[in-house]
N, C-alpha and C positions, 0 to 999 in steps of 0.2 A: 698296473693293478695286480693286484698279490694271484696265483694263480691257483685253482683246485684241480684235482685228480679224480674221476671217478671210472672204475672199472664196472661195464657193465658184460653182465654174464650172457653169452648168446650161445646158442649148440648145447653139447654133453657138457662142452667143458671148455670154450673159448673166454677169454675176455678182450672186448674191445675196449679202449682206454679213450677218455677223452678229459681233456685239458683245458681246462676255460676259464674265465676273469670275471665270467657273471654277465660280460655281454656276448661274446662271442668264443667259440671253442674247437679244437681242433680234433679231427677221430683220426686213430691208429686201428689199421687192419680191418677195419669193417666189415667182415663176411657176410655181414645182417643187417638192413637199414633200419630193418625196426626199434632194434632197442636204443638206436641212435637218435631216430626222428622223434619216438618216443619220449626222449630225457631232453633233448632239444626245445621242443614243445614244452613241456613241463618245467623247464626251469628258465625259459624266453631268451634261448641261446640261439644268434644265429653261427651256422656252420659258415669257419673260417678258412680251414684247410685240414684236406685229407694225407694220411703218411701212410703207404705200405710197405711191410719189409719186403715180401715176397709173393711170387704168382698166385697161390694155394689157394683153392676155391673158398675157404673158410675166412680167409682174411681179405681176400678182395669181392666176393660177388654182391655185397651189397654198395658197392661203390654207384653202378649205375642208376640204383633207385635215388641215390641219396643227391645225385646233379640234377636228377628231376627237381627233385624240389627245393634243391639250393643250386639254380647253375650258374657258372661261373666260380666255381669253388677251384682253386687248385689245388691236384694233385698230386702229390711226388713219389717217386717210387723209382724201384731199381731201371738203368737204362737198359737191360740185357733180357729181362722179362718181359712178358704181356699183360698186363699194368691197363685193366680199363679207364679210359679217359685221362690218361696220366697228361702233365701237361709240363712236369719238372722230371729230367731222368736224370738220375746220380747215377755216379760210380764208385762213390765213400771220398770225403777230405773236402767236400765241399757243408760253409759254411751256410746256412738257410735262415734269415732274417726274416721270419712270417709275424706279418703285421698283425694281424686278428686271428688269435688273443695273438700281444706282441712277446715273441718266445724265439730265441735264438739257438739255434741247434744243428749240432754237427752230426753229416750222415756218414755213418761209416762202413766198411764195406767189409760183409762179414758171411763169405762165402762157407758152405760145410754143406747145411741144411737144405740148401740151392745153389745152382750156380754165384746166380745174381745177389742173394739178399742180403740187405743193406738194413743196420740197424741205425737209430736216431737216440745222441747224447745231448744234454742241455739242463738248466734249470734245476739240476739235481735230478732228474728222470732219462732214464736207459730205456729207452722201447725197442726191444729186440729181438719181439715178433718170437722163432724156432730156434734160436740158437741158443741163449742160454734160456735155462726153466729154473726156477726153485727147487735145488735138491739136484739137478741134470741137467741135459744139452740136449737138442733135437737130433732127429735121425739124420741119416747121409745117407738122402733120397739122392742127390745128383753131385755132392761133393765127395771128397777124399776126408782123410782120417787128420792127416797134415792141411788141406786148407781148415778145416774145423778147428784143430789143436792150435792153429794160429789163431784163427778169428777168435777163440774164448783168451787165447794172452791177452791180446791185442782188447777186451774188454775187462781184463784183469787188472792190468794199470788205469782204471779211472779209481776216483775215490773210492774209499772204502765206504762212505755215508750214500753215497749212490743206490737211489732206490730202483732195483730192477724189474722192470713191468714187463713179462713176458706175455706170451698170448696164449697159457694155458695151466688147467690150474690141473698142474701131476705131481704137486710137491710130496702128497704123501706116498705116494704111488715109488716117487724117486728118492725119496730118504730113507724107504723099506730096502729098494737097491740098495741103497748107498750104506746100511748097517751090514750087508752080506761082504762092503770089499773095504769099509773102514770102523770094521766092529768097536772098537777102544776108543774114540774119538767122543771124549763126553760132553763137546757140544754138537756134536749132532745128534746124540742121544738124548742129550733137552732139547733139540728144535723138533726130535719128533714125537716128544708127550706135548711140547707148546701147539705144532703141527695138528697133532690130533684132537685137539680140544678147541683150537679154532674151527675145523671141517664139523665136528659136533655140533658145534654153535652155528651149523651154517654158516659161518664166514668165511672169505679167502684168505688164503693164506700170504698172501700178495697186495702190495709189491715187498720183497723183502732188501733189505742192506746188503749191498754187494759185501763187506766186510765179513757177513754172515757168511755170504756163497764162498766165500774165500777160504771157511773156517769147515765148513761141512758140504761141499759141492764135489763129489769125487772128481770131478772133470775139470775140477782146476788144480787139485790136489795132487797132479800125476808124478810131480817132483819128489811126495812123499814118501819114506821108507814103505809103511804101511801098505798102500798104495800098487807100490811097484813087486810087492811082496805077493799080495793076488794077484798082478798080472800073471807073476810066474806060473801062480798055482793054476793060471789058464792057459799055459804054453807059449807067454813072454821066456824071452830069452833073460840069465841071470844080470846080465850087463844090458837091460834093457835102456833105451831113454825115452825121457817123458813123452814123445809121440809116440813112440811103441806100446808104453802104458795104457794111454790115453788109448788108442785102437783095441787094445784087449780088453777092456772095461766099458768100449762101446759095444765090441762085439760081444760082453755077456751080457750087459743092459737089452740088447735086440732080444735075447733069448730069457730072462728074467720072467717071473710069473711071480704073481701073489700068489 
C-alpha cells in the first residue's frame, strides 16, 4: 500500500516522523508518546515499529509509554547505546524488512553526533535523526570531526531525490550560518527567502531533497573552493582538506549566534 509521511512537531523544535499505509505506521525517534499516540488514535493507526537513531533523551523517552499501549512493538536502534526496550540492535549495513506498514530499509551507521547513531534509508526517506539537518549537521557530542565528515559522505552518495527527514527543525537558524561561510551561492540564497516564508507560514521546512542539501549544506560542501576559503579565514591551514574544512566550519557553527 502506497506509504504517507507525517512529521509531528514535539518539544521547541523536535520532529518525530511517522510512516504509515493507513493501517499501520511506524515512529522515528519518539521523545514524546503523545503526539504519536495522539495521530495514532486519530487516524486508526496501529503502531508497527519503533526506529531510533540515537540515545538522546529527546528522541527516545517516549518509547516507554508508547509499549504500554502498543506492546510487542519492535524496536531497533543503535546496539552500542541505551535504546529503551530495544528488541533489534544494529550496527549499520543491515537490511530491515518491517512488515507493518511493509517498508524496507537499510540502517546505516553514522557515528559523529554519538558514538552509536545509526541513521535508516529506504522508500525514498533518510531518517537521520542528529547528523544531517537542513542547512547543517549536528554537534560532536561524543564523536570526532572525521567519523562525522565520513558519515555525512557516506549520506551524500544516496540519491539526490532523497528526502531527508531530520529530527530538528534548525534550517533557518543553519542557512543563516551557512550565508556567513558560502555568501555567493545563489541557491542557498533562494532556499533562505523559500526557508523564511515557509517558518512564516508556520510550516516546516522539512523534509528537504538531499540534492538540495548537496547545493546549499555547508557540511557537504567542504570540497568547495568557497568553503575551504573561510576555513582559512578561521585558522585552516592553506592546503587544507575537506575534513579539515569540515572541522573548521563545525567549530564556528558551535560558536555562531544570530
Amino acid at each position: 500500500m502506497p506509504l504517507t509521511l507525517r512529521a509531528l512537531p514535539a518539544f521547541a523544535d523536535n520532529y518525530i516522523w511517522l510512516l504509515h499505509d493507513a493501517r499501520h505506521a511506524l515512529a522515528v525517534d519518539p521523545g514524546d508518546a503523545f503526539p504519536v499516540l495522539e495521530t495514532l488514535a486519530s487516524l486508526g493507526l496501529q503502531l508497527g515499529a519503533i526506529l531510533a537513531t540515537h540515545h538522546h533523551g529527546d528522541h527516545v523517552s517516549g518509547i516507554g509509554d508508547l509499549l504500554k499501549r502498543h506492546p510487542g512493538t519492535p524496536v531497533y536502534g543503535p546496539a552500542t547505546e541505551a535504546i529503551p526496550g530495544r528488541t533489534v540492535a544494529l550496527s549499520g549495513g543491515e537490511l530491515l524488512q518491517i512488515p507493518h506498514p511493509a517498508v524496507a530499509l537499510k540502517a546505516l551507521s553514522t557515528p559523529g553526533h554519538t558514538r552509536g547513531h545509526v541513521s535508516y534509508y529506504g522508500a525514498g526517506y533518510l531518517f537521520c535523526g542528529d547528523t544531517l539537518f537542513g542547512g547543517g549537521c549536528g554537534r560532536l557530542f561524543e564523536g570526532t570531526p572525521a567519523q562525522m565528515f565520513a558519515s555525512l559522505e557516506s549520506l551524500a552518495r544516496l540519491p539526490d531525490d532523497t528526502l531527508v527527514c531530520c529530527a530538528h527543525e534548525y534550517t533557518l537558524d543553519n542557512l543563516q550560518f551557512a550565508l556567513t561561510v558560502d555568501a555567493d551561492n545563489p541557491v542557498l540564497q533562494a532556499r533562505m527567502q523559500t526557508t523564511l516564508r515557509l517558518r512564516q507560514a508556520g510550516r516546516p521546512s522539512l523534509p528537504s531533497p538531499l540534492g538540495l542539501e548537496k547545493a546549499t549544506n555547508p557540511f557537504l560542501r567542504c570540497d568547495m573552493a568557497a568553503l575551504r576559503a573561510s576555513a582559512v579565514r578561521r585558522g585552516a591551514s592553506a592546503d587544507a582538506q575537506a575534513v579539515e574544512v569540515f572541522a573548521a566550519i563545525r567549530k564556528a557553527k558551535d560558536a555562531f549566534r544570530v
